[in-house]
C-alpha positions as CSV (number, residue, x, y, z in Angstrom):
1,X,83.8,112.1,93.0
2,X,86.8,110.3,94.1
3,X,88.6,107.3,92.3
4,X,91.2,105.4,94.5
5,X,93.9,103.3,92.3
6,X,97.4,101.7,92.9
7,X,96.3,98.7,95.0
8,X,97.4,94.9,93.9
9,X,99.5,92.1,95.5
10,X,102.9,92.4,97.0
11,X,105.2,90.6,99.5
12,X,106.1,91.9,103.0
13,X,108.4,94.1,102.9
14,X,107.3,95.8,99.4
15,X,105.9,98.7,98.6
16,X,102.6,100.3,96.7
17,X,101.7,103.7,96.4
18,X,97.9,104.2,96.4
19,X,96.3,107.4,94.5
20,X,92.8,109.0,94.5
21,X,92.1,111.9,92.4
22,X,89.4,114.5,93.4
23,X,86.7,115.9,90.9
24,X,83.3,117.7,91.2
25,X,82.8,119.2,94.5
26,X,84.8,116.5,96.1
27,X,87.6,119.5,94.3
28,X,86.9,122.3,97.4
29,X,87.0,119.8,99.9
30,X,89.1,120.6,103.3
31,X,90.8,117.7,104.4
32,X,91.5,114.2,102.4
33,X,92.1,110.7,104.0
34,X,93.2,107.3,103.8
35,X,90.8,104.3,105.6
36,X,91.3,100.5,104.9
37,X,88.6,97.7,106.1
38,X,89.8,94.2,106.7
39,X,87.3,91.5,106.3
40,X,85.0,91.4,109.1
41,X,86.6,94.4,110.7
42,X,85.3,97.9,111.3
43,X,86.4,100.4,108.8
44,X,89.5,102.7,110.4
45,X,91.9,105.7,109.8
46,X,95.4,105.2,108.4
47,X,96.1,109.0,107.3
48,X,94.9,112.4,106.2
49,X,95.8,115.9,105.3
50,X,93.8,119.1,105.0
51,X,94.4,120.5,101.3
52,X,95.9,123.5,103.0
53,X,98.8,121.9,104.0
54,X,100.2,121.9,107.6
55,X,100.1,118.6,110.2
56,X,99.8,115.3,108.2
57,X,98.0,112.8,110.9
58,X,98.7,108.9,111.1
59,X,97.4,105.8,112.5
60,X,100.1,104.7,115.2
61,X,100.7,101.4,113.4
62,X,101.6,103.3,109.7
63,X,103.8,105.6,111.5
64,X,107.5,105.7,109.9
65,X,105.9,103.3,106.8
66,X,103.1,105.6,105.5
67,X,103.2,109.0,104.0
68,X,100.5,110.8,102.9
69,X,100.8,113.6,100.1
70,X,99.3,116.2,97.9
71,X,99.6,117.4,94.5
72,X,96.7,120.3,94.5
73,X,97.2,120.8,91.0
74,X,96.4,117.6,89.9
75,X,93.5,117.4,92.8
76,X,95.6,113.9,93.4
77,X,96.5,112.9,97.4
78,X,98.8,109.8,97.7
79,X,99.6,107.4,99.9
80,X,103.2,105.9,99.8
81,X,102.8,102.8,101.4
82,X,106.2,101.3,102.6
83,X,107.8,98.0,104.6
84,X,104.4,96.6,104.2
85,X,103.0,94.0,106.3
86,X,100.5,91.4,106.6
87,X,98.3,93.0,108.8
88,X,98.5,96.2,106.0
89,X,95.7,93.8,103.6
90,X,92.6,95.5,103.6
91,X,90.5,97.4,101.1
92,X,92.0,101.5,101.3
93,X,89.3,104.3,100.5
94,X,90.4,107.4,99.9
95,X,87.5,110.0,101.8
96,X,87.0,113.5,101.4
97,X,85.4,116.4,104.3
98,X,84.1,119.4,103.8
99,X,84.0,120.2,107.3
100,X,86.9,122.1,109.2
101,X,88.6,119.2,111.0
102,X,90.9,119.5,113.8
103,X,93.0,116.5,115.1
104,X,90.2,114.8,117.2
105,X,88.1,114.3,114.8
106,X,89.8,114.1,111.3
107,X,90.8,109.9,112.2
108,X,86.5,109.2,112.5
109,X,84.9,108.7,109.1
110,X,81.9,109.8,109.9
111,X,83.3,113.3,109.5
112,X,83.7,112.8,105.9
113,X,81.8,113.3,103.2
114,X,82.8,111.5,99.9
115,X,84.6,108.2,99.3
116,X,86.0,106.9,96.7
117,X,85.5,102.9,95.3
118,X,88.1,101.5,97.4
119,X,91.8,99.9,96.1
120,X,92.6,96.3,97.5
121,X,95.8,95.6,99.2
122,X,96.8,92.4,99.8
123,X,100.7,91.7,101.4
124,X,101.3,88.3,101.2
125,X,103.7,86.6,103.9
């Protein structure tokens, strides 16, 4: 089970920080990530991690703004969302795999297994 959190309203330029804590099986999970929908868009990556550590991975548009982190014992990944913009609004899910992913295929959500409720974000101009 995963439950996403931190979301809300905030001008461009602000920041949120987005949380999603891990329980149940979602626990021994190997990689965590970030998605966002925008209304009527397709649901994409923003960022992920593997649990282990090592390579964080980034949509090219977060880069530099995003960062994506771990607190294992807590079972908690963030994601520090910074210099926000208008094209940031979307509903974020936080996903978990269970699958080994490698950098091809940890961006496509069909590789993941669990998702949390999603958090709206909304940057107002």
């Amino acid at each position: 089970q995963l439950q996403a959190s931190g979301g809300g309203l905030v001008q461009v330029g602000g920041s949120l920080r987005l949380s999603c804590v891990a329980s149940g099986r979602t626990f021994s999970s190997y990689a965590m990530g970030w998605f966002r929908q925008a209304p009527g868009k397709e649901r994409e990556f923003v960022a992920a991690l593997k649990w282990s550590g090592g390579t964080r991975y980034y949509k090219d548009s977060v880069k530099g703004r995003f960062t994506i982190s771990r607190d294992n014992a807590k079972s908690t990944v963030y994601l520090q969302m910074n210099s926000l913009k208008p094209e940031d609004t979307a509903v974020y899910y936080c996903a978990a795999s269970r699958s080994p992913l490698i950098a091809s295929t940890i961006t496509s959500p069909q590789m993941y297994d669990d998702w949390g409720q999603g958090t709206q974000v909304t940057v107002s101009s």
